[in-house]
C-alpha positions in Angstrom: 15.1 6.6 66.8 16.8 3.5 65.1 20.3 3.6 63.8 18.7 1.6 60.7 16.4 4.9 60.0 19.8 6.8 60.3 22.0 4.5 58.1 24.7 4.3 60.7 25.7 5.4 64.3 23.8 8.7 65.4 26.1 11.8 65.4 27.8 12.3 69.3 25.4 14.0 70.9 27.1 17.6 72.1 24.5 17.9 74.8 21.4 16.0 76.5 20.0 19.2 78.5 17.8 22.1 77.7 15.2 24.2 78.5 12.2 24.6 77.0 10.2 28.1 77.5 6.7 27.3 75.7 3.7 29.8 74.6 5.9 33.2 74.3 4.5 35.8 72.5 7.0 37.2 69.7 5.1 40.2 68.3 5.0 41.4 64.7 6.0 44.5 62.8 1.8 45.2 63.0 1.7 44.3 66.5 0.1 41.2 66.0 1.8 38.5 68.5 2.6 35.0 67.4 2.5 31.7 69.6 6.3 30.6 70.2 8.2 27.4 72.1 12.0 28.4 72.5 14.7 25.4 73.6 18.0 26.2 74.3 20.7 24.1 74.9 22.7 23.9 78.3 25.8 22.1 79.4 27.4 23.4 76.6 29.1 26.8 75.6 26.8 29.6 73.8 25.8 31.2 71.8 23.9 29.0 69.3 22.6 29.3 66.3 18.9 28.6 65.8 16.4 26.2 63.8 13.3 27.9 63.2 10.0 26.3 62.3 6.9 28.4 61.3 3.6 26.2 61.2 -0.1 26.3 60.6 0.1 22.8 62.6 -0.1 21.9 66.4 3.1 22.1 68.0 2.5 19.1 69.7 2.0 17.1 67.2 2.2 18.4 63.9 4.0 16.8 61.1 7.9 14.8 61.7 9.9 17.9 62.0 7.9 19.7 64.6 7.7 16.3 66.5 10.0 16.4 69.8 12.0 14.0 68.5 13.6 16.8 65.7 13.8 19.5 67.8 15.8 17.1 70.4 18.0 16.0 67.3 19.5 19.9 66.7 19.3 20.2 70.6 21.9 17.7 70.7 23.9 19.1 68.3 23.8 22.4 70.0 21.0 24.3 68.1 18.5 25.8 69.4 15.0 25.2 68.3 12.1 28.0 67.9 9.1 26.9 66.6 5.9 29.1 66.2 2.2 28.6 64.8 2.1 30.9 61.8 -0.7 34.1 62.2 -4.6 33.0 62.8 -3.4 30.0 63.8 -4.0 28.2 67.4 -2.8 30.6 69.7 -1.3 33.0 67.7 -3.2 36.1 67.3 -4.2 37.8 63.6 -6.2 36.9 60.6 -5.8 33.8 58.4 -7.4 35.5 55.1 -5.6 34.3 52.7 -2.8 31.5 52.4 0.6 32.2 53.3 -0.8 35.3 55.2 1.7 37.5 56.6 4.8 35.0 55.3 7.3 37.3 54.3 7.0 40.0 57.1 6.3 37.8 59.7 9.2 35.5 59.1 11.7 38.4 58.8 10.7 40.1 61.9 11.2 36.6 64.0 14.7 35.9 62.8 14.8 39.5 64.0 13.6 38.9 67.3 15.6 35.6 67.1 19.0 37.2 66.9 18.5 40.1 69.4 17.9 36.9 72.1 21.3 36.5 74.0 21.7 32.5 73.5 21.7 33.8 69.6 24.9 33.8 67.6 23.0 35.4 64.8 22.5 33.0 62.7 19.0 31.2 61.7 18.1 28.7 59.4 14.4 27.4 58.7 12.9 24.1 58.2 9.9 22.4 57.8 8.0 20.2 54.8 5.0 20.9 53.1 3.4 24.2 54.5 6.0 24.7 57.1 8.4 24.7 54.0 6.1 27.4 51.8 6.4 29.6 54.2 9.8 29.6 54.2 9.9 31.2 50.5 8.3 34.3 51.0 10.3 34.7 53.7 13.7 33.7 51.8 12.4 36.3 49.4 13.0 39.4 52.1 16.8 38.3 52.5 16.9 38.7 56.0 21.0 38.8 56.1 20.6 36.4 58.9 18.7 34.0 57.6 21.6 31.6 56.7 20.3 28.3 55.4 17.1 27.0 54.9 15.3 23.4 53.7 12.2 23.3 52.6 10.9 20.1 51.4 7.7 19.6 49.3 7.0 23.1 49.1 5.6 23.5 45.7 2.0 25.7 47.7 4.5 28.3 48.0 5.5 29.0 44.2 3.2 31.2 42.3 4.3 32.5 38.2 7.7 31.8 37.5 7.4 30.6 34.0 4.2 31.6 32.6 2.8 27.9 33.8 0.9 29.8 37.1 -0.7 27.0 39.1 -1.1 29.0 42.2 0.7 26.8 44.5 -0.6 24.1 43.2 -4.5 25.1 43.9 -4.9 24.6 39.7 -3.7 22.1 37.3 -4.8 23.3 34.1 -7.2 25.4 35.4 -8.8 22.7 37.2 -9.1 23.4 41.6 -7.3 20.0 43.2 -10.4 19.6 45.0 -9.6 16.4 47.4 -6.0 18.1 48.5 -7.5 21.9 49.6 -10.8 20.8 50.8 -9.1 18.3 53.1 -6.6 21.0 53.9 -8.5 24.1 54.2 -11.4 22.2 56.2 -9.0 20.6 58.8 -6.1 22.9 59.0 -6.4 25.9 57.8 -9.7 27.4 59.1 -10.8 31.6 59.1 -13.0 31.0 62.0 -11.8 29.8 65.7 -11.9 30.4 68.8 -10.1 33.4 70.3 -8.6 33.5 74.3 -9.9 36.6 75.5 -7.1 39.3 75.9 -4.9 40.0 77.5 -3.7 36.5 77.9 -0.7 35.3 79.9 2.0 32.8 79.2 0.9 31.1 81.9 -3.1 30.6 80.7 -1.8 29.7 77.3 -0.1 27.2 78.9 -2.8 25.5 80.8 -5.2 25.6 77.9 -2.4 24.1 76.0 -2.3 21.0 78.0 -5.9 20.9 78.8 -7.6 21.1 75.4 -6.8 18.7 72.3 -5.8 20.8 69.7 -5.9 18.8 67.0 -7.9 15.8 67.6 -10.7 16.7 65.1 -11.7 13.0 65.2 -14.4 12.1 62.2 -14.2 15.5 60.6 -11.9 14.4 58.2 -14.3 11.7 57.0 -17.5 14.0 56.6 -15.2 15.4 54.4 -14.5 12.6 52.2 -18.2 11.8 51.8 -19.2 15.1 51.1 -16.6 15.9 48.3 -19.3 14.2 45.7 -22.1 17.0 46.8 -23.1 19.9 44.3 -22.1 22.9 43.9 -19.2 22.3 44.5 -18.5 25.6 46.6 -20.5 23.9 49.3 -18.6 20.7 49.8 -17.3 22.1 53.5 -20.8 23.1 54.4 -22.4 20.1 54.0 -19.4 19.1 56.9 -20.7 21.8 59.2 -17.3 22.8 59.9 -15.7 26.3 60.0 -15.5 29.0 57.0 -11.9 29.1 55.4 -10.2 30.6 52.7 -11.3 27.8 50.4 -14.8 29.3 50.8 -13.7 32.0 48.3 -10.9 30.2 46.6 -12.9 27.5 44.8 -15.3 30.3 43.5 -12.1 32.4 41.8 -10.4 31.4 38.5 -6.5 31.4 38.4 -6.8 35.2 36.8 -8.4 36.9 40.0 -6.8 39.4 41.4 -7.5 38.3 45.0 -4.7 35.5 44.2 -2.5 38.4 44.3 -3.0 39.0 48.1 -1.6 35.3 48.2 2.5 35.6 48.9 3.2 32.9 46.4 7.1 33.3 45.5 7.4 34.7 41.6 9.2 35.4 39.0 10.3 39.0 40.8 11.5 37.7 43.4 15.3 37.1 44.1 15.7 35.1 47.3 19.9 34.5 47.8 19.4 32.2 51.0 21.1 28.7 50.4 18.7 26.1 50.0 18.0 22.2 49.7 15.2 22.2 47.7 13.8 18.5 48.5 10.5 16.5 47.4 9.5 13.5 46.0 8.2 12.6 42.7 4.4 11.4 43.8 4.3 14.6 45.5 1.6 17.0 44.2 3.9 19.8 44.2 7.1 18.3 42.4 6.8 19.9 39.2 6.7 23.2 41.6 9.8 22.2 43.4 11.6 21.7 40.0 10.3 24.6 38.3 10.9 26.5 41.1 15.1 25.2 41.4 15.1 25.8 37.9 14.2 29.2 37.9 16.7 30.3 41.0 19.5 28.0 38.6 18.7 30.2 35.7 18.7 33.4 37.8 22.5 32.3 39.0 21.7 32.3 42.1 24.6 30.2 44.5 24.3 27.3 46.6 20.9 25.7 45.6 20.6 21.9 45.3 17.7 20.0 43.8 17.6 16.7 45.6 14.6 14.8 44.9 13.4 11.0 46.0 10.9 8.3 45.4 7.4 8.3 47.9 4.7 10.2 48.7 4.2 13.4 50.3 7.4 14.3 53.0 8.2 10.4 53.0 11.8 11.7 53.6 11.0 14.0 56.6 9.1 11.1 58.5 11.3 10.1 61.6 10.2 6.8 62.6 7.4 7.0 65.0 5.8 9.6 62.8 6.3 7.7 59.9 2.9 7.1 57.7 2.8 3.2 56.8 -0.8 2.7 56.1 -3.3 4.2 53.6 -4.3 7.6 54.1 -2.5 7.8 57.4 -5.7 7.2 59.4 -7.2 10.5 57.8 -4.2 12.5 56.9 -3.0 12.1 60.8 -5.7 13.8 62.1 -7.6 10.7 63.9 -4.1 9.7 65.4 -3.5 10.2 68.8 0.0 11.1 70.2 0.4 7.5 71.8 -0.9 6.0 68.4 1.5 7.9 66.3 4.8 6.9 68.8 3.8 3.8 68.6 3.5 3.6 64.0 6.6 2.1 62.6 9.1 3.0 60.5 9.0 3.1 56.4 11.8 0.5 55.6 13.9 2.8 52.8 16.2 -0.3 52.2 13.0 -1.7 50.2 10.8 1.0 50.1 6.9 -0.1 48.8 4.3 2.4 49.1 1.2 1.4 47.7 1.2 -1.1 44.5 4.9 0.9 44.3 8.4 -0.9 44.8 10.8 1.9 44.3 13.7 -0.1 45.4 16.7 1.3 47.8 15.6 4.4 48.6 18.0 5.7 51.1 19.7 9.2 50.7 23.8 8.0 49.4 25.4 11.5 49.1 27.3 13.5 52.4 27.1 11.4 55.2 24.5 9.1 54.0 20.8 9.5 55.3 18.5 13.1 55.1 18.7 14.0 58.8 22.6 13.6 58.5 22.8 15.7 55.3 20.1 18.2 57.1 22.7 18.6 59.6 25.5 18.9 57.7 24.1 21.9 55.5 23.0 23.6 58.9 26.6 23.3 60.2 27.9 24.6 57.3 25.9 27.9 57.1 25.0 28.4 60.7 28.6 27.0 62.7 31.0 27.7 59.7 32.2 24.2 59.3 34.2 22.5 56.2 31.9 19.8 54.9 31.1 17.8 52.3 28.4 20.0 51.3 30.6 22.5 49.7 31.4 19.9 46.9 28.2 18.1 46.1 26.2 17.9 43.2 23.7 20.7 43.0 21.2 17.9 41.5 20.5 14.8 42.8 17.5 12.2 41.9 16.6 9.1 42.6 15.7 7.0 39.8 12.7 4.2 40.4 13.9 0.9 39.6 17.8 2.3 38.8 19.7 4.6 41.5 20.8 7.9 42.4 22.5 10.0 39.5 23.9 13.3 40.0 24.3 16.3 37.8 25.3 20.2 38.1 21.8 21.0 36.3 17.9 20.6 36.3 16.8 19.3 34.1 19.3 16.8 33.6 21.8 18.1 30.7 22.3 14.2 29.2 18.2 13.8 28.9 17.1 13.6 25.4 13.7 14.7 24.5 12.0 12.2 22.6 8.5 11.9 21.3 6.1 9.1 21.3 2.7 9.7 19.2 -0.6 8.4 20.1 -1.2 6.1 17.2 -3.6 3.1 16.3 -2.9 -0.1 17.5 -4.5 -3.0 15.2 -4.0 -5.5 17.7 -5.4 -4.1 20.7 -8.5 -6.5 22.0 -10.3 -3.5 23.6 -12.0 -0.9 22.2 -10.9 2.1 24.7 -7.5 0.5 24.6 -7.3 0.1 21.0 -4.5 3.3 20.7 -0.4 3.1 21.3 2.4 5.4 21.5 4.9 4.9 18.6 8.4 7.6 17.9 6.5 7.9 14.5 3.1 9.9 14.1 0.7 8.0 11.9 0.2 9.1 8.2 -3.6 8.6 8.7 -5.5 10.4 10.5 -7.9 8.9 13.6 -9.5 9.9 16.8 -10.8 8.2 19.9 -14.0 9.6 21.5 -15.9 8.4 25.0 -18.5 9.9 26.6 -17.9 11.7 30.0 -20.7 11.9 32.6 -20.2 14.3 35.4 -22.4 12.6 37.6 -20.2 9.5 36.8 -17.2 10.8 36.9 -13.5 8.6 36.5 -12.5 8.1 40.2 -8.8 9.5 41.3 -7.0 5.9 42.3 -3.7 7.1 44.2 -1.7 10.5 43.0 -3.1 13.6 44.8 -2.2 14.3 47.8 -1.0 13.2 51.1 -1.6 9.8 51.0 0.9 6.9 51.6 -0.8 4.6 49.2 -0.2 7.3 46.2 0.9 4.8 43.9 -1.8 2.4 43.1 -2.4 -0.1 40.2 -4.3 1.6 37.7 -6.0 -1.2 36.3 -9.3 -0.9 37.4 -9.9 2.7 36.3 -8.3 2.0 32.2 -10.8 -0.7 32.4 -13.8 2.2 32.5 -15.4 3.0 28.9 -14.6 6.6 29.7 -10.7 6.3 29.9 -8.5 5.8 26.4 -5.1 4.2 26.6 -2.4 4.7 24.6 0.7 2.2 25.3 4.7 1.7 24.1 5.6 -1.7 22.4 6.7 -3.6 25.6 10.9 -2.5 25.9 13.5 -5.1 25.3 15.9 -2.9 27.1 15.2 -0.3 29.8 14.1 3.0 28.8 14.7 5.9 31.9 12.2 9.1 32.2 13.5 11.7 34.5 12.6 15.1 34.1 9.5 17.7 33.2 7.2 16.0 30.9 4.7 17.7 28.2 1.7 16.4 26.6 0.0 17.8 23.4 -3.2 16.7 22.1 -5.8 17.8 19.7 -9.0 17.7 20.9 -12.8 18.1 20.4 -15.9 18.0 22.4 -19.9 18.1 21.9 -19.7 20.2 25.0 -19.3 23.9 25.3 -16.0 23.4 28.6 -14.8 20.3 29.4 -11.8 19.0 30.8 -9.0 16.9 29.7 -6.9 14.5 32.0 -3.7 12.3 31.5 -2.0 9.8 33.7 1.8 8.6 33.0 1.6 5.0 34.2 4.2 2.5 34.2 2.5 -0.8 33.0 4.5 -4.7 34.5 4.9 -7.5 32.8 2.7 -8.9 34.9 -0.1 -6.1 33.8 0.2 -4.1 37.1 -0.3 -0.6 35.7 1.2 1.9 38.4 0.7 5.4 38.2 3.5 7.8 38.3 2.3 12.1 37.8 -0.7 13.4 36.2 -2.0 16.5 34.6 -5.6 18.3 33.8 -6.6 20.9 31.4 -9.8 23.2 31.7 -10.9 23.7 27.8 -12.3 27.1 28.7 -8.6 28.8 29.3 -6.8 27.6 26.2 -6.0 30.7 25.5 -4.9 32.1 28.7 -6.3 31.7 32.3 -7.4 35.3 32.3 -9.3 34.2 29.2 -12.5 32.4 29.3 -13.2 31.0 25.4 -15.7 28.3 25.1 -15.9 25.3 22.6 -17.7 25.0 19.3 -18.9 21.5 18.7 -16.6 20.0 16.3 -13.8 22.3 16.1 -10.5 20.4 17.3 -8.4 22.2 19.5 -4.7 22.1 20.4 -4.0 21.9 24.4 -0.9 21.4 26.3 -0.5 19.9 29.6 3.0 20.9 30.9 2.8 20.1 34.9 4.2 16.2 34.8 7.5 15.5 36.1 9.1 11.9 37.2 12.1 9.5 37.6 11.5 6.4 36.3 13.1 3.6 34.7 10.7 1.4 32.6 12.3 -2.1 32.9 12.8 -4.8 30.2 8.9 -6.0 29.8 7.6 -3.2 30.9 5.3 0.0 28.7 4.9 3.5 28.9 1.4 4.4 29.0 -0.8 7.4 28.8 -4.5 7.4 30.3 -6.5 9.8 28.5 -10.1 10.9 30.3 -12.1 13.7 31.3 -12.1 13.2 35.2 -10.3 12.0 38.3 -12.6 12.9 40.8 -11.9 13.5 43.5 -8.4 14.7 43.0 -9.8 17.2 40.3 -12.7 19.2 40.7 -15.1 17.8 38.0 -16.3 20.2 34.9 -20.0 19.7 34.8 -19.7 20.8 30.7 -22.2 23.9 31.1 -19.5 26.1 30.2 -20.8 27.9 33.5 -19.5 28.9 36.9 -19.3 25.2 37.4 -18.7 25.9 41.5 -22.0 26.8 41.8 -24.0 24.4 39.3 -25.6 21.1 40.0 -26.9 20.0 36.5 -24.3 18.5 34.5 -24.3 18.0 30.6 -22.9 14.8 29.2 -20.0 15.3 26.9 -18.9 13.0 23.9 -15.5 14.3 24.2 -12.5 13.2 21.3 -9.0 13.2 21.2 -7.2 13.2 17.4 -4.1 12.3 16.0 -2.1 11.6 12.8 -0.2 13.7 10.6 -2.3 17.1 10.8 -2.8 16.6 14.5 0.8 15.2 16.2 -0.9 14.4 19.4 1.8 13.2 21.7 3.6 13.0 24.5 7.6 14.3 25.1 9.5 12.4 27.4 13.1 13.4 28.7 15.0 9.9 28.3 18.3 9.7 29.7 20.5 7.2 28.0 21.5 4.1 29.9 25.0 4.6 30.4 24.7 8.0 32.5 25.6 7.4 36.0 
């Protein structure tokens, strides 16, 4: 590790020595006994507190805050580390049914197990991004009296109906299954069916099998995958890879109304976890509208010590230490074609200028206590876990980082100085291209119009960047509002700059000669130059417009209100720059494409073309509300 990645000197180290005691078997309130790697510190005066990581992922590899190179970070600062492979997972024994199986429990009874160890000073706090931080919310939600801290980043999986908007975890937008995101996930990672060591096992076997065997080299699955996500039904899209059965088997067959999602421990609106918390993400995250709702929901509920602190970049860009960090497009396969020597060897992302994808987000380095993420992440831990007087106790429960501006801090989410202003889709008479022929004006049109294309399944708009976990999430949009099936509405280009930060809502009126279809809109942020860079997205089944437990189909040439509520940003548009909306009815492979039958659609290969029309004017406001925050807020 680099002191440029750190922003400054490294923190003394306390201690260089440890030991490590690897494949323990910590068993569960059901008997079931979980796969766990203990290091303790020496050389230094016990007892410790303890960082606790639960994972679906190898513990050898894993993502940046299993990696050694964390746990030998707290080591140093006299920690002790615990790390264990969540339930059905590697070498941990039990089922993995369902998502987020056994979270709660099982996370409560290890802090329990944790604290009766005699390095323990009784206090734990939990870490981990993206599933190794979902976990952490079901547990939160038990209130283990010992678990003091916790900092989950990108954990939006975890956050099931807190506001009516029920996306569970993020599976849905709209009603529509992410396809790209849990097929990759489910077929690598997350699999029902594995191999099982005979029983009883010792430490000792584990061990050898553990250094023997690869256990996550899955070389060339990944891109089976890939090629395979364009096969009908839909439902089979892992079959066609040959590769194991997993809960995505079942999920992509359920609506967001079945009651097996209840067997799923997203964290709700009855739930009351009081664990202090740095909620972190970024905003091309897939899950950052989760993460926000999510803050803003424990804010409203009073609950203390919570802090919103959210960044530019892709999925966990902020937990990436340096060798881990992903600098090239798709990571080599989401990581899992990298080998351990290939991944030391990956650079750095430079967070002075940070560029990912067609993206320059500017100075993205963490400025609040003690200036850089791992420094802050300590400084929390050493509040709640070693009693220390830090900075922590005074800082802003929100932070964000603007694109293109800077931090700004607040005491709220969202951000009490944003105004909520609307821009209407309207004509534009000087528009050169038919599908681009609409703009977004404060003013709805007195007249009113409509747009319509025609949306073939078996041609479906391709996803360019957004989704999920790629580096390269932010990609010029140009060749995709170029397509005959994509409308675009844009903003008069901006003599001053105009800032968006905050939960976004689209309404439009819509139509279809189809009996379901689905409706899609990209925020992009369009350059002088014409580089059209996309920043969140949305997607809206027609079929539950009245509720996802309701299935309602179309009649051809009614028009039909819809609201898309799942966008959030921070983004300044710069002088010579637009706001732009792309309105379609696919981004496939992101989204799982509607096939129009008004069917199943996971089981259907024959798809119906759809002429499908979106109207505005004065009877039907179509429009999008952005949160602006005026220019002179710091």
């Amino acid at each position: 590790m680099t002191d440029d990645f750190w922003m400054g000197p490294l923190p003394v180290a306390r201690t260089t020595e440890w030991t490590s005691e690897k494949e323990l078997y910590v068993e569960m309130r059901d008997g079931v006994r979980l796969s766990t790697d203990v290091h303790v510190p020496q050389g230094i005066d016990g007892p410790f507190p303890a960082v606790l990581v639960r994972t679906p992922y190898d513990k050898d590899v894993a993502e940046g805050i299993v990696r050694i190179r964390w746990v030998e970070f707290f080591l140093h600062q006299g920690y002790a580390v615990v790390v264990q492979n969540e339930r059905g997972h590697f070498f941990s024994e039990g089922s993995f049914d369902d998502y987020l199986e056994g979270a709660s429990t099982d996370g409560f009874d290890t802090v329990d197990w944790i604290i009766r160890q005699s390095w323990s000073n009784g206090k734990v706090g939990t870490i981990g991004c993206s599933s190794s931080a979902e976990h952490q919310w079901p547990m939160a939600a038990g209130n283990h009296p010992a678990h003091a801290a916790m900092i989950p980043g990108a954990s939006g999986t975890a956050v099931g109906s807190i506001d009516g908007n029920d996306t569970r975890g993020q599976f849905y937008r709209g009603g529509i299954p992410m396809l790209l995101l849990w097929a990759m996930w489910y077929g690598k990672l997350a699999v029902t069916e594995r191999p099982v060591l005979a029983q009883p096992s010792t430490q000792e076997a584990r061990l050898r099998l553990r250094n023997f065997f690869s256990m996550s080299a899955r070389r060339g699955y990944l891109s089976d995958i890939r090629q395979n996500l364009k096969h009908l039904p839909s439902q089979d899209v892992l079959r066609q890879s040959d590769g194991p059965r997993s809960p995505f088997d079942k999920y992509i067959t359920w609506t967001p109304a079945d009651p097996g999602w209840g067997k799923v421990e997203h964290i709700g609106a009855g739930a009351h976890p009081r664990v202090p918390a740095l909620h972190t993400n970024t905003w091309h995250d897939i899950g950052a509208g989760e993460t926000t709702r999510l803050f803003t929901y424990l804010q409203n509920l009073g609950v203390p010590d919570q802090h919103l602190i959210m960044g530019p970049g892709p999925h966990c860009l902020i937990w990436q230490d340096p060798p881990y960090a992903m600098t090239k497009a798709d990571a080599k396969e989401l990581m899992g074609a990298l080998s351990p020597a290939e991944i030391q060897n990956m650079p750095a992302p430079d967070l002075s200028r940070l560029q990912f994808g067609d993206l320059e987000a500017g100075d993205a380095r963490y400025r609040g206590v003690d200036h850089g993420y791992p420094k802050l992440f300590l400084a929390w831990f050493e509040r709640w876990l070693k009693g220390a007087d830090n900075d922590t106790s005074a800082m802003s429960k929100v932070q964000v980082y603007i694109m293109n501006r800077g931090w700004v801090h607040a005491e709220q989410w969202p951000l009490p100085t944003v105004v909520p202003t609307e821009y209407f889709l309207a004509p534009d008479p000087g528009a050169r291209l038919r599908n681009q022929a609409g703009m977004l004006s404060n003013e709805a049109p007195k007249d009113e119009r409509s747009d319509t294309y025609v949306y073939d399944p078996m041609d479906p708009t391709p996803s360019l960047g957004g989704g999920c976990c790629d580096f390269a999430s932010a990609v010029d949009q140009r060749p995709v509002a170029a397509r005959r099936d994509v409308l675009v509405y844009s903003t008069p280009v901006f003599k001053e700059a105009v800032t968006v930060v905050g939960p976004i809502e689209v309404k439009l009126f819509v139509s279809s000669s189809a009996r379901d279809t689905d409706f899609i809109v990209r925020l992009v942020d369009v350059h002088p130059d014409g580089k059209a860079i996309n920043l969140t997205d949305d997607g809206f089944r027609m079929r539950y417009r009245d509720g996802f437990d309701t299935k309602r189909l179309m009649e051809e040439g009614e028009i039909y209100e819809i609201s898309l509520p799942n966008m959030v940003t921070g983004n300044c548009f710069l002088p010579g720059h637009r706001i732009r909306i792309e309105i379609s009815s696919s981004c496939f492979p992101n989204y799982e494409r509607n096939l129009n039958t008004g069917g199943n659609n996971y089981d259907e290969t024959d798809p119906i073309v759809a002429e499908n029309t979106v109207h505005y004017g004065a009877v039907h406001p179509s429009r999008i509300v952005l949160p602006l925050l005026p220019l002179d807020t710091d």
